[in-house]
C-alpha positions in Angstrom: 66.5 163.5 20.9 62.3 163.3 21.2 60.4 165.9 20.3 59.1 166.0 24.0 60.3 167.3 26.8 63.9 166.0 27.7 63.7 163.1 30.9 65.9 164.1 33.1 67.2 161.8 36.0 69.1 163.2 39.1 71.6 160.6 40.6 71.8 162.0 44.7 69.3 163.1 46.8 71.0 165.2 49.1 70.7 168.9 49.0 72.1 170.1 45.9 70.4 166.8 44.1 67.1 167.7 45.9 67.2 171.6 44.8 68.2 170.4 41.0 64.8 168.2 41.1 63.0 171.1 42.1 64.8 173.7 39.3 63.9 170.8 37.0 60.3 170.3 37.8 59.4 174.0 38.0 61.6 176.4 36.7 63.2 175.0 33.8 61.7 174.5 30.2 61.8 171.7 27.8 62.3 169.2 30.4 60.8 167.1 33.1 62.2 165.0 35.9 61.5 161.4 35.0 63.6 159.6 37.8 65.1 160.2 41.4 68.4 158.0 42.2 69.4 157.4 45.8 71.1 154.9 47.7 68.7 155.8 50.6 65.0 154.5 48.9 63.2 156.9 51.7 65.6 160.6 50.9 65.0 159.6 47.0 61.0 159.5 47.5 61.2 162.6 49.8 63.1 164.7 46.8 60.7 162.8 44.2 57.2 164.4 45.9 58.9 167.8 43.8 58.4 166.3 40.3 55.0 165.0 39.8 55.5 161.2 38.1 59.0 160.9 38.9 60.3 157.1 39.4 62.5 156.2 42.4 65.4 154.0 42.2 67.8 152.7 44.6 70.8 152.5 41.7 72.6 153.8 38.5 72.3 150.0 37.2 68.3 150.0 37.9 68.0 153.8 36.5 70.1 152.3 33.0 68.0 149.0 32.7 64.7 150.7 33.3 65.4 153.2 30.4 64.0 155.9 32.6 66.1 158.9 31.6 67.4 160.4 28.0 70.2 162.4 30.1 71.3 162.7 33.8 72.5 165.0 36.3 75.0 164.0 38.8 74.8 165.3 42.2 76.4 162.9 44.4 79.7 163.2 46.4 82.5 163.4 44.3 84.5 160.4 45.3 81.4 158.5 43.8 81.7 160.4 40.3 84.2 158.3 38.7 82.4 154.9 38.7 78.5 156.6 37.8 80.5 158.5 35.1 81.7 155.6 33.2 78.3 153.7 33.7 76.6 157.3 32.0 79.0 157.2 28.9 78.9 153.9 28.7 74.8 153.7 27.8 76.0 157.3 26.1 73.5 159.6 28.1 74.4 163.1 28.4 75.3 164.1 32.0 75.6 167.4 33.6 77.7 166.5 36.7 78.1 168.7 39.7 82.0 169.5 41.1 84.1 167.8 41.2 84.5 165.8 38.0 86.4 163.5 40.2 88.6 164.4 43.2 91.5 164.0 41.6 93.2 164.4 37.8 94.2 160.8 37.4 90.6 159.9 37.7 89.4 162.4 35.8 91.5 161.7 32.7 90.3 157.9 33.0 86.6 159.7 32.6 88.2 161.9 29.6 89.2 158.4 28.3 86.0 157.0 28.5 84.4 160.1 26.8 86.9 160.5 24.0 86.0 156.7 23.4 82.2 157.1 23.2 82.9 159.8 20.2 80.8 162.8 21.6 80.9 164.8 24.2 78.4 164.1 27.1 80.2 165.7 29.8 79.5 169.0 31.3 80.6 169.9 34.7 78.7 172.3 37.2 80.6 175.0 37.6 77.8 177.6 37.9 79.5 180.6 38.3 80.3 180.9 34.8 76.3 181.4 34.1 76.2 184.3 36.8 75.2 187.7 35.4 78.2 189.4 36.6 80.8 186.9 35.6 79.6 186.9 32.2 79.4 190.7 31.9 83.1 190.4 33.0 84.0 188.2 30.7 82.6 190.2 28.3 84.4 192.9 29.6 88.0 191.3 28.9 87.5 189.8 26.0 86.1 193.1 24.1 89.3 194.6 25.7 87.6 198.0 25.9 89.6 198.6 29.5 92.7 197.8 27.2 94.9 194.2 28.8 93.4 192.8 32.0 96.6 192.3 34.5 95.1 191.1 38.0 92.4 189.2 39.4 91.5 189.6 42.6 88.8 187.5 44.6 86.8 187.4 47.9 85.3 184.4 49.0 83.9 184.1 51.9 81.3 181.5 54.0 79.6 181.6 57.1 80.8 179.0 58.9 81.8 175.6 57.9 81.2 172.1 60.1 83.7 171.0 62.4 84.5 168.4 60.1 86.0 171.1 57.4 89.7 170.6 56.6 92.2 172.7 54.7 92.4 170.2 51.9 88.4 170.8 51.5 89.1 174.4 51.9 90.8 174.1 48.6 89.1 171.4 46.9 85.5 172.1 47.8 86.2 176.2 48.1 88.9 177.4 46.2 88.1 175.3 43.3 85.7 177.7 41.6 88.3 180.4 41.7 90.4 178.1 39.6 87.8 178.1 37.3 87.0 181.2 37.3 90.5 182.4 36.5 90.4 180.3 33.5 87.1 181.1 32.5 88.5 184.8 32.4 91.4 184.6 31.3 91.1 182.0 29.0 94.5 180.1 29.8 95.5 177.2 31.8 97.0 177.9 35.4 100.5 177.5 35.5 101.4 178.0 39.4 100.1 178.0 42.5 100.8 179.0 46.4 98.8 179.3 49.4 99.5 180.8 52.3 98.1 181.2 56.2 99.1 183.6 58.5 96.9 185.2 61.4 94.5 183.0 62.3 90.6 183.3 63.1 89.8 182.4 67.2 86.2 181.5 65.5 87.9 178.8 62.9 87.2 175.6 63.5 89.9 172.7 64.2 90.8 171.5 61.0 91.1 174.4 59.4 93.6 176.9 59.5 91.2 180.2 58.5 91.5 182.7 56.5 94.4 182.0 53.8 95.5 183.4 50.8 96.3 182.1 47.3 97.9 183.2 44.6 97.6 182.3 40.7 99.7 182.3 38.0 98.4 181.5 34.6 100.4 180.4 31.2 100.9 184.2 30.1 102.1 185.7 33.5 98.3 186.6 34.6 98.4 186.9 38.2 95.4 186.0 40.4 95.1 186.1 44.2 91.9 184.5 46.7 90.9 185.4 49.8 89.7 182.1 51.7 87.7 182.5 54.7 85.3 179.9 55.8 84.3 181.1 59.2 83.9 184.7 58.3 80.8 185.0 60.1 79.4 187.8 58.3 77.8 185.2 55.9 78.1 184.2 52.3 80.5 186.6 49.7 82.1 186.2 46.5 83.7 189.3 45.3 85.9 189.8 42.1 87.7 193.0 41.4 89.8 192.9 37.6 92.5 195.1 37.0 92.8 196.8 33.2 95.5 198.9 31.6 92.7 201.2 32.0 90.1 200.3 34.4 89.1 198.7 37.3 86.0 196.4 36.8 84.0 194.8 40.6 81.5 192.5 40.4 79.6 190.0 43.1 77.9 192.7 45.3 75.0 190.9 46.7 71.5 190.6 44.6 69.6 191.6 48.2 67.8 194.3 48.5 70.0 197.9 50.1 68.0 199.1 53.3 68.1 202.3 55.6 66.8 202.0 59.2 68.0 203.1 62.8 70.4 205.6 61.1 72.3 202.9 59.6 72.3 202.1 55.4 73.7 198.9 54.1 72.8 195.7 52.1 71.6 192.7 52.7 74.3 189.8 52.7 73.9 186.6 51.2 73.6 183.6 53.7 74.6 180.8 51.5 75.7 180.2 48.0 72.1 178.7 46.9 70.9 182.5 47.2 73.8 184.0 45.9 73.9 181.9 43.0 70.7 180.7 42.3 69.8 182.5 39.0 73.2 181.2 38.0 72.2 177.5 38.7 68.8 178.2 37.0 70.8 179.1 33.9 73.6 176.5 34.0 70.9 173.8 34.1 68.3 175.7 30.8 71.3 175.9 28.8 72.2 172.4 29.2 68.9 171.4 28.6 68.6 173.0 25.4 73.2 171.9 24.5 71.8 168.7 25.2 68.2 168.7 22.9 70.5 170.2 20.1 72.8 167.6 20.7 76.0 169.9 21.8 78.2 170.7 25.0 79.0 174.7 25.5 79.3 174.8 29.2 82.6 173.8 30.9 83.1 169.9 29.3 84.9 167.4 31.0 88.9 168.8 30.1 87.9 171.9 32.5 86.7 169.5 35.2 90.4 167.8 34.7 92.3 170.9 34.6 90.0 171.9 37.6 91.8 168.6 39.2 95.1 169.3 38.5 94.9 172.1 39.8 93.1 171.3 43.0 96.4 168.6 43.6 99.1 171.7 43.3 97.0 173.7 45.8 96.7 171.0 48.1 100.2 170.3 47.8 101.7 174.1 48.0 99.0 174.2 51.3 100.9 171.3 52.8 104.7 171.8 51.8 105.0 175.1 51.0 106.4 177.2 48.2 105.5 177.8 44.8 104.2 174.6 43.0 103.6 173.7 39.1 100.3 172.4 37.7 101.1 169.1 36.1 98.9 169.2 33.5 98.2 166.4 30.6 98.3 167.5 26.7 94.9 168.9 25.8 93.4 166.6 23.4 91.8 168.1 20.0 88.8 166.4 21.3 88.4 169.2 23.3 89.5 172.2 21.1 
């Protein structure tokens, strides 16, 4: 890698694309934005005026040929990961790539292919939560076994409100996917099972969505996991974890707002969306990369937990849709990725 700071190009201009151009251009060290990729030439310039001397291109293919980058971050709808992915590994630039890996495990094992091919991991895969303060202090927490065994997992995770356009197979691949993570990330196993289930329904839930519904986990040892899913809560933006120990309970995910007292009422301020909730997590996720990827490395979640992310996205939409209790099909875990 040069000895100055890493060039950084951010493929999608939408919102999380624009905020990551931002991060990179002011808050994170050891690396600059050299290059803003969008389909749509005008949203590209608009995120670009964040990073002083960033190029503008229309295309992965112009971003490659021009040389503009030494690593990338992905940020554009996941059913457009695959085919950037494979152009990435191909030129064998580093990519941090936002959820999804791809929609879908047979995908992503094609993108697994493709890595395992190049030699090196280059692959790591946003899933931000596991640089939050709390989730790493719980972590911590389970692995030290000071509480003794952890035996449940409970989460909250709640939104505002979701666009009318929100369906139940978003609700799990778009919402339900970072507990998945998360439950692996804790636990340190691969999910075996998975159910979900709807009952009562919210009046204020929109069309496509049948709001709130409940999940429940089963991992490769017996750990059992449950989520709360509730996209229309109104309230606005929660995620909540409570671990059970043989000796202990452990909460985390109370919101980083400030508590206040006035009209004879106390309380605390509620998140309103998951960039304020999680934004020192992002900040994190993307500095650590930065410096995995100067010291030529990948220690963040790689490319088999975007997979196994997958795989287990398909059984929860398919236990949503049919019913019952359904298996993760799950491919044998390459040493690659030991």
């Amino acid at each position: 890698m040069p000895s100055q700071d890493l060039r950084v190009a951010v493929i999608g201009a939408g919102l999380m694309g624009a905020d990551h151009v931002e991060r990179i251009a002011h808050r994170t060290v050891r690396a600059e934005v050299s290059a803003v990729v969008d389909i749509d030439a005008e949203r590209a310039a608009g995120a670009a005026k964040a990073a002083e001397g960033a190029q503008c291109f229309t295309s992965v293919e112009e971003l490659l040929q021009a040389q503009a980058a030494d690593a990338v971050v992905l940020a554009t709808p996941g059913f457009l990961h695959e085919e950037a992915l494979l152009k990435i590994l191909e030129a064998g630039l580093p990519v941090m790539c936002e959820k999804p890996l791809t929609p879908d495990p047979e995908s992503s094992l094609r993108v697994i292919e493709v890595e395992k091919a190049a030699g090196r991991q280059l692959i790591q895969v946003g899933f931000m939560r596991r640089f939050d303060a709390g989730y790493r202090r719980l972590k911590q927490i389970i692995d030290s076994g000071e509480y003794g065994e952890l035996l449940m997992l409970h989460h909250q995770h709640r939104n505002a409100s979701t666009p009318e356009t929100f369906t139940d197979e978003m609700l799990i691949h778009d919402s339900v996917v970072h507990e998945f993570d998360a439950v692996r990330f804790f636990s340190g196993e691969e999910i075996s099972n998975v159910q979900v289930r709807s009952g009562r329904r919210s009046s204020l839930a929109t069309k496509l969505v049948r709001d709130p519904q409940h999940v429940t986990i089963q991992t490769a040892s017996g750990l059992l996991a449950d989520v709360e899913i509730f996209v229309n809560a109104q309230l606005g933006y929660q995620v909540h974890t409570q671990a059970s120990f043989e000796r202990g309970v452990v909460k985390i995910g109370e919101s980083g707002g400030h508590e206040f007292t006035a009209e004879q009422v106390t309380g605390r301020q509620i998140d309103q969306s998951f960039h304020t909730r999680f934004v020192d997590a992002y900040d994190a996720e993307i500095q650590q990369w930065v410096d995995d990827v100067l010291a030529g490395q990948v220690t963040g979640p790689n490319a088999w937990d975007g997979y196994a992310a997958a795989a287990v996205c398909a059984a929860g939409a398919k236990a949503q849709s049919e019913g019952g209790i359904v298996d993760v099909e799950l491919a044998e875990k390459p040493d690659f990725y030991a």
